[in-house]
C-alpha positions as CSV (number, residue, x, y, z in Angstrom):
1,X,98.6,93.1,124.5
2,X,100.8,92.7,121.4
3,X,98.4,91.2,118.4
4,X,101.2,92.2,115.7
5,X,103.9,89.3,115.5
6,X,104.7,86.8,112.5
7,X,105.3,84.1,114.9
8,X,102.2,84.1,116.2
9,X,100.6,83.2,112.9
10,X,99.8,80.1,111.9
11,X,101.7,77.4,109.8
12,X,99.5,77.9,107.1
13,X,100.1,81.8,106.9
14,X,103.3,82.6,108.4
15,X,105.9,82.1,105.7
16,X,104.0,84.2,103.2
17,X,103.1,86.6,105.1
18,X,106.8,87.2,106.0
19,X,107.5,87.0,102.2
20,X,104.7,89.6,101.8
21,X,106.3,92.3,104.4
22,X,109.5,92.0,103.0
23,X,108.3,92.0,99.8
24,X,106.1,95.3,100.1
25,X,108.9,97.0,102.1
26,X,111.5,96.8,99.4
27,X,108.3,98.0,96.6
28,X,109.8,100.7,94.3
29,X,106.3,101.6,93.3
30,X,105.1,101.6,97.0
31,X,107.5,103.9,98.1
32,X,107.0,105.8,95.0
33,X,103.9,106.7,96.5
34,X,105.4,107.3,99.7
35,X,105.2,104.4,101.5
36,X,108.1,104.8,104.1
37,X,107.3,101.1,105.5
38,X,104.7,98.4,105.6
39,X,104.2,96.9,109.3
40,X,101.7,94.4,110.8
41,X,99.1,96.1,112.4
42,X,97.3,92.8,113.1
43,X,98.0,88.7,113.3
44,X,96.7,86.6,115.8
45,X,93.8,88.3,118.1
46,X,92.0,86.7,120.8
47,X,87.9,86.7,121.3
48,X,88.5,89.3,124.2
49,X,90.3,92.0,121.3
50,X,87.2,90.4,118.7
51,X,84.6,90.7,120.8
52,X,85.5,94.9,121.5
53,X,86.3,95.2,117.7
54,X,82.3,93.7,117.1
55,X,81.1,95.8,119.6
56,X,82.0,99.1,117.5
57,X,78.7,99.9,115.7
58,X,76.2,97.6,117.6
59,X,77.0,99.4,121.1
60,X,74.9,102.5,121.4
61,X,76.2,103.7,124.9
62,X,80.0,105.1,123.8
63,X,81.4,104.6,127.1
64,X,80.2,100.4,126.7
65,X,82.4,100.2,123.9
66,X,85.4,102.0,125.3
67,X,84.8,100.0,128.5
68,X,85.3,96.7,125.8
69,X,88.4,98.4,124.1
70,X,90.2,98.4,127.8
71,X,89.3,95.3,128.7
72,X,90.9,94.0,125.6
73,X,94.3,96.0,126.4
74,X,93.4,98.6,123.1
75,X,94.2,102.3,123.2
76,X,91.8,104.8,123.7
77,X,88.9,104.9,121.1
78,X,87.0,108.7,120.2
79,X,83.3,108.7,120.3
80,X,82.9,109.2,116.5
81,X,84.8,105.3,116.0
82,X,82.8,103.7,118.6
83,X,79.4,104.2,116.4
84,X,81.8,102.5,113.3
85,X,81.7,98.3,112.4
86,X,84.9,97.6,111.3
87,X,83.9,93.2,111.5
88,X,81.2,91.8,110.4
89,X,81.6,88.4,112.7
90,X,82.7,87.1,115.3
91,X,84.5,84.1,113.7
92,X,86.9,86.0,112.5
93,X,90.7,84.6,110.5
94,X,92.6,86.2,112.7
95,X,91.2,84.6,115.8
96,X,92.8,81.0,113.9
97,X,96.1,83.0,113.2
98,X,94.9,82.4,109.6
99,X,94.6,86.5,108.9
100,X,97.0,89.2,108.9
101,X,96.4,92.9,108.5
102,X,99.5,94.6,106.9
103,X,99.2,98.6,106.9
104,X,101.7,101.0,105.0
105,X,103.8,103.7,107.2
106,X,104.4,107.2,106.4
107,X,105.7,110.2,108.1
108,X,106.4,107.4,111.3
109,X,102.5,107.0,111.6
110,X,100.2,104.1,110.2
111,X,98.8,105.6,107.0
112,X,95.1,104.7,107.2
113,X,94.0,107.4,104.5
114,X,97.0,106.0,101.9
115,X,95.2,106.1,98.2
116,X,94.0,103.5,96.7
117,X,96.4,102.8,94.5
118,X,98.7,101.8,97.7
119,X,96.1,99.4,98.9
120,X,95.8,98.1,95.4
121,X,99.8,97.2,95.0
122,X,99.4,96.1,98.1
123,X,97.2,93.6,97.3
124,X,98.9,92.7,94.2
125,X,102.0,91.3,96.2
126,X,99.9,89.6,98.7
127,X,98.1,88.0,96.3
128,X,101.1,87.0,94.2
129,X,102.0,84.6,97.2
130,X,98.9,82.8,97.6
131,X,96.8,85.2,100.1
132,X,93.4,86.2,99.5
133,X,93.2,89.6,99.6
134,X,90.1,91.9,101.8
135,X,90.2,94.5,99.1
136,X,88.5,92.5,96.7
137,X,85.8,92.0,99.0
138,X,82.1,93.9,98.9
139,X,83.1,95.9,102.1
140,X,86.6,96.0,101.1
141,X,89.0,96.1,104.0
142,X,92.3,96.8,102.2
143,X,94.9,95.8,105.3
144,X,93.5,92.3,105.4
145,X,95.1,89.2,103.9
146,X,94.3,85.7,104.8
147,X,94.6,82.0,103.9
């Protein structure tokens, strides 16, 4: 199941955040960095995707977790992720379509590992149309942008 489309976004959300991809994706200081591209990894989920994404880290049994990420359509999962939280609720923005998790591209791969200093411009443009950025946060999660 497809989570990673504009138009599933809310009202509230969707223009900026298509003002944010474009945005990043024509960054002279992103791709400075070597950002090839920004995509969406993430918009709107629903509680089936939520609930295997809470399950990481509160699961002990591996194969329980992996059993979650099928049910929810998600790819395969390694052992060493399934023992990782990556949410802390289950009320989550993206849920609402109010949340959007924009990830940059290099080498034609998602670059999880990109420095900080990608995240942080990142953020910068998100923020400068209105979004509140998951960066900032105490667990930071540097993809995330919401309303």
């Amino acid at each position: 199941m497809l989570h990673n489309q504009i138009d599933l976004l809310a009202d509230s959300i969707r223009d900026k955040a298509r003002d944010v991809l474009f945005e990043m994706n024509s960054d002279m200081e992103l791709k400075g960095q070597g950002v090839v591209s920004v995509i969406i990894n993430e918009s709107r989920r629903d509680l089936t995707t939520q609930m295997a994404y809470f399950c990481r880290g509160r699961m002990p049994a591996v194969e329980d977790v992996r059993a979650m990420y099928r049910a929810a359509g998600l790819g395969p999962i390694n052992a060493a992720d399934t023992k990782k939280a990556i949410t802390w609720t289950l009320d989550s923005k993206h849920l609402r379509g109010e949340a959007v998790d924009f990830v940059p591209v290099r080498a034609g791969v998602a670059w999880w590992g990109a420095p900080a200093g990608v995240w942080d411009r990142m953020g910068v443009i998100g923020e400068s149309h209105g979004l509140k950025w998951g960066g900032r946060w105490k667990t930071r999660d540097c993809p995330h942008f919401e309303v």
